[in-house]
ROTOR-904632 format. One record per residue: x negated, y negated, z negated of N, C-alpha, C in turn; chain; residue number from 1. Coordinates in pm, whole numbers. Example, Ala and Ser with C-alpha at 12.3 -4.5 7.8 and 13.67 -1.06 7.14 Angstrom:
% ROTOR-904632
((-1319 569 -780) (-1230 450 -780) (-1320 330 -780) A 1),
((-1285 225 -708) (-1367 106 -714) (-1290 -3 -787) A 2),
//
This chain:
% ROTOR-904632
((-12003 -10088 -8176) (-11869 -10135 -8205) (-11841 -10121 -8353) A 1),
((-11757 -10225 -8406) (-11703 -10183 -8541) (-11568 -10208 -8572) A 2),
((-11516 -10202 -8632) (-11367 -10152 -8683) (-11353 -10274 -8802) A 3),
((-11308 -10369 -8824) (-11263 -10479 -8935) (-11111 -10437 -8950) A 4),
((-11109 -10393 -9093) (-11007 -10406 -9129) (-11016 -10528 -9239) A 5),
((-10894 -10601 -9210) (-10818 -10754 -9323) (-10680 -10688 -9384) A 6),
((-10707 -10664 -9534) (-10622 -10727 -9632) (-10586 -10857 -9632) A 7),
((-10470 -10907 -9610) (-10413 -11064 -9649) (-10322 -11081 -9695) A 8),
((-10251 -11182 -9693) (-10166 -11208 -9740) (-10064 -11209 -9678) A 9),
((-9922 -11191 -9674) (-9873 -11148 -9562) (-9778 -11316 -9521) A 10),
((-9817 -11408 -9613) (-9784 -11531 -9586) (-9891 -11589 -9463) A 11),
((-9973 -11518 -9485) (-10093 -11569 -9365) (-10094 -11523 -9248) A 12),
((-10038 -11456 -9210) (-10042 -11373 -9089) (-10031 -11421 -8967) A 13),
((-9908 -11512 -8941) (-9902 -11572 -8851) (-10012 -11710 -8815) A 14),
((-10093 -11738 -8935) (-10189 -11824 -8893) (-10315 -11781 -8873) A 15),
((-10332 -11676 -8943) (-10453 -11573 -8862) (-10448 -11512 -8725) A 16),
((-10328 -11440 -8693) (-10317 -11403 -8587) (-10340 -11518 -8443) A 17),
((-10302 -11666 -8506) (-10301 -11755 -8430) (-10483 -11808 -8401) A 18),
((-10542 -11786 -8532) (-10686 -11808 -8536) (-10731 -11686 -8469) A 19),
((-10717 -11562 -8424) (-10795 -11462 -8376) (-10784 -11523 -8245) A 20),
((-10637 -11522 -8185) (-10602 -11535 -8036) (-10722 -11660 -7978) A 21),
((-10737 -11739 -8047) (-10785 -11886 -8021) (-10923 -11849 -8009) A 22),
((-11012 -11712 -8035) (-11073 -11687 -8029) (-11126 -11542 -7933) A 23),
((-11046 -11541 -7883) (-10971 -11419 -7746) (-10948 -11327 -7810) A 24),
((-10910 -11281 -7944) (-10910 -11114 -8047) (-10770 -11078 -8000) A 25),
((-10671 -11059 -7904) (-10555 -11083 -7890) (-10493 -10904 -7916) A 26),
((-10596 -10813 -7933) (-10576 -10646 -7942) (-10604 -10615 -8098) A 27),
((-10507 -10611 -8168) (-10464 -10568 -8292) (-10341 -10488 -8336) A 28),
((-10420 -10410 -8475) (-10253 -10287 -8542) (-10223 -10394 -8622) A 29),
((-10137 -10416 -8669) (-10094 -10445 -8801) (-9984 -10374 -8892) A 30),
((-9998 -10400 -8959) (-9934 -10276 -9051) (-9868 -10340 -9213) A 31),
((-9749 -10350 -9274) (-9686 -10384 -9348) (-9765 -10254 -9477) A 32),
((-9807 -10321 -9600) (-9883 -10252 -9697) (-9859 -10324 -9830) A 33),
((-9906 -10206 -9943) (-9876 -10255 -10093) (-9980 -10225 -10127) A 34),
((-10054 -10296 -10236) (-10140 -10255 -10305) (-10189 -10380 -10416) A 35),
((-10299 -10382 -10442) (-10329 -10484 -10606) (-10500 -10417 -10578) A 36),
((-10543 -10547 -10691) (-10710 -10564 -10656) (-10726 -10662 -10806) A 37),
((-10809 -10689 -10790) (-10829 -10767 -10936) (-10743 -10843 -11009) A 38),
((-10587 -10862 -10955) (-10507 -10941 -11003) (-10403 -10869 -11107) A 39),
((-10397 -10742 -11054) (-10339 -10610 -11111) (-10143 -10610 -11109) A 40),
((-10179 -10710 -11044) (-10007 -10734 -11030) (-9974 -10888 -11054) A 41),
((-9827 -10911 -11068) (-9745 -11030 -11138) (-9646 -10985 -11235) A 42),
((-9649 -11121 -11301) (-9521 -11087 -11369) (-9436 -11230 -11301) A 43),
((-9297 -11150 -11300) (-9180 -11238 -11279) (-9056 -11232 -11343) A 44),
((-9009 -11282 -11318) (-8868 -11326 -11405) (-8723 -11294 -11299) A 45),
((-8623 -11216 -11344) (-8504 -11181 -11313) (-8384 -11190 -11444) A 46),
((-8291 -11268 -11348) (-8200 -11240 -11505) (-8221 -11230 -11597) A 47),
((-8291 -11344 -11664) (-8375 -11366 -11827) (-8450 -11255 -11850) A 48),
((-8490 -11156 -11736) (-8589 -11035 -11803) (-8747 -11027 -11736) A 49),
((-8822 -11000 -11814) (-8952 -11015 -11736) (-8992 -10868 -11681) A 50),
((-9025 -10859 -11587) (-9086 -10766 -11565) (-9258 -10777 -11466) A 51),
((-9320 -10658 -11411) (-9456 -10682 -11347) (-9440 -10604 -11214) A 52),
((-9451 -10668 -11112) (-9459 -10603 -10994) (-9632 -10570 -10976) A 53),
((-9648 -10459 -10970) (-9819 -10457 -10974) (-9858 -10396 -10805) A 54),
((-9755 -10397 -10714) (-9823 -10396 -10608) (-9745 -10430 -10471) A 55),
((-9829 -10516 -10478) (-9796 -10679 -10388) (-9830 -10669 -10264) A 56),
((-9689 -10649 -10163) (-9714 -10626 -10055) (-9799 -10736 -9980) A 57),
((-9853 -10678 -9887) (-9985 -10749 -9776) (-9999 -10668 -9677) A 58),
((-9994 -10774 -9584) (-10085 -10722 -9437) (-10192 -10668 -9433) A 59),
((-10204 -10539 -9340) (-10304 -10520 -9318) (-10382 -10553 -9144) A 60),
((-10480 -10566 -9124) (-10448 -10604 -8943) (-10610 -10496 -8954) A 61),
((-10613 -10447 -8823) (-10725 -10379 -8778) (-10757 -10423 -8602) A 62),
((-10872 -10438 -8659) (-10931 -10465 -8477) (-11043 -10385 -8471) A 63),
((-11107 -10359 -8320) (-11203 -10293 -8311) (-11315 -10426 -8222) A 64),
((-11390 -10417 -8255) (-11483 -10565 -8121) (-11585 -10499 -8125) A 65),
((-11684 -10532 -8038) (-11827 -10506 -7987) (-11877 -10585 -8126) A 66),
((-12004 -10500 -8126) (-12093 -10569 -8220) (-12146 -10739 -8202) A 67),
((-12149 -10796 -8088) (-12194 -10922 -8079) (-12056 -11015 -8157) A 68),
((-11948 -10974 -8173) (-11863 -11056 -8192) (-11779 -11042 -8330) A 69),
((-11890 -10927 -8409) (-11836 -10938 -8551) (-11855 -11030 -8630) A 70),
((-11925 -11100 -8631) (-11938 -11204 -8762) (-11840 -11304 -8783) A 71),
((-11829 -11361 -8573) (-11745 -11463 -8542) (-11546 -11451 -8587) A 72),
((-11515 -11273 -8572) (-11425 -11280 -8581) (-11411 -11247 -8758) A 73),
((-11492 -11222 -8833) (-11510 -11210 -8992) (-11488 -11382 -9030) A 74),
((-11569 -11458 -8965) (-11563 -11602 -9050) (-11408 -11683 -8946) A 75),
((-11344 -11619 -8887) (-11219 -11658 -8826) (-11104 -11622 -8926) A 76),
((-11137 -11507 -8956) (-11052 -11430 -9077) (-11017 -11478 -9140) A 77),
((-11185 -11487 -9258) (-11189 -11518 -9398) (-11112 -11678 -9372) A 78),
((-11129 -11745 -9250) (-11112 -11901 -9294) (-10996 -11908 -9320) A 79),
((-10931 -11854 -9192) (-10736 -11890 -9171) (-10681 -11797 -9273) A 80),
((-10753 -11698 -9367) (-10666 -11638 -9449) (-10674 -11697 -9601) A 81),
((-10757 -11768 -9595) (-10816 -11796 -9744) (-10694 -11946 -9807) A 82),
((-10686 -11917 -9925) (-10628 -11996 -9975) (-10681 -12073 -10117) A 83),
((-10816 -12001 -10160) (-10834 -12028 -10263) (-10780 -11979 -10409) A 84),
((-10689 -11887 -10414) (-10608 -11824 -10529) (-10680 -11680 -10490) A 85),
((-10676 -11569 -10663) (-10680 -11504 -10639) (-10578 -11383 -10570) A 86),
((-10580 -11315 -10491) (-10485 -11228 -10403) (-10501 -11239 -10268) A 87),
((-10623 -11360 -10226) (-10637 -11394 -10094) (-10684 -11238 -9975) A 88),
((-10742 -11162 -10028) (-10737 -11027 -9971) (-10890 -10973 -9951) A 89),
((-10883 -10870 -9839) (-11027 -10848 -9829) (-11070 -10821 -9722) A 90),
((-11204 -10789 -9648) (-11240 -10792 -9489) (-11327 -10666 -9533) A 91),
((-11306 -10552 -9416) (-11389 -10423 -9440) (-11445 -10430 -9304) A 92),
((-11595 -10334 -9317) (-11622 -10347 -9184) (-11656 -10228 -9149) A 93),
((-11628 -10152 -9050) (-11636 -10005 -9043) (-11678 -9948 -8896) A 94),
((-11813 -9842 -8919) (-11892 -9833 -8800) (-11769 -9727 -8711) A 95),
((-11824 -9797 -8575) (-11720 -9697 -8471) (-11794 -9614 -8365) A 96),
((-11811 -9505 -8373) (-11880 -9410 -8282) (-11860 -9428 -8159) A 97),
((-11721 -9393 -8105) (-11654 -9375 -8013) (-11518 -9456 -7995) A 98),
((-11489 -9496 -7854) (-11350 -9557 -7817) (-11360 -9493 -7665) A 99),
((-11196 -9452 -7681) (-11185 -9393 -7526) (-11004 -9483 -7501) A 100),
((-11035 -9536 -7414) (-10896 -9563 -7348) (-10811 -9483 -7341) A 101),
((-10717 -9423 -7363) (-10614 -9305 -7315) (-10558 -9294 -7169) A 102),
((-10500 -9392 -7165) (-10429 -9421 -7054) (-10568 -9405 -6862) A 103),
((-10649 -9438 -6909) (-10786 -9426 -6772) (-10905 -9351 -6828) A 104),
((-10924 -9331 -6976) (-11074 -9225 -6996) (-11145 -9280 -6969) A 105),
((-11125 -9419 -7000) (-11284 -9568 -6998) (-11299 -9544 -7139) A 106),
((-11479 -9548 -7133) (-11520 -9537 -7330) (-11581 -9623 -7329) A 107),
((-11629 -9654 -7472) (-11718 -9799 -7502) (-11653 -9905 -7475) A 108),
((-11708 -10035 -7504) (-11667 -10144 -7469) (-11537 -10182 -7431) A 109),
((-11591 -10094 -7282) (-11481 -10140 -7191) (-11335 -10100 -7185) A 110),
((-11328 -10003 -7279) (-11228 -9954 -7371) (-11133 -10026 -7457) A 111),
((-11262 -10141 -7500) (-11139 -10223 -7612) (-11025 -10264 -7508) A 112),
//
């Protein structure tokens, strides 16, 4: 099993989430987040004054899937999140030892 966590954009969300489902991923955290990556921020404009917001809120979403079905839900991701600008986000992939259901004490798999 592995653990994908997506940085995105939080303009994307609802069309990723719509690209996972379409692909049965329908068990996800998501989580409201700030941070900056090679862009190092913006600058914007208020009341004739400039200033730099340097950390630009984004989604984060985490899923856990069986190993047969990581790649599929990585190139589902990257597609519906990508926009072509930089800030589009990032895909982590992270090994998972263990999953235990709480609620019945089913592990593995059958857990997700």
């Amino acid at each position: 099993m592995k653990k994908i966590e997506a940085i995105i954009r939080t303009t994307k969300f609802e069309e990723v989430k719509a690209a996972l489902e379409g692909i049965g991923m329908v068990s996800m955290t998501v989580t409201e987040v700030k941070g900056r990556g090679q862009q190092k921020g913006i600058k914007q404009q208020w009341r004739g004054a400039e200033y730099i917001v340097d950390l630009i809120p984004k989604t984060k979403i985490e899923l856990v899937v069986e190993d047969s079905k990581v790649d599929i839900v990585i190139v589902t991701l990257a597609e519906a999140a990508r926009t072509g600008q930089i800030g589009d986000g990032k895909i982590f992939v992270i090994p998972v030892e263990r999953t235990i259901r709480v609620r019945t004490g089913e592990e593995g798999d059958s857990a997700l």
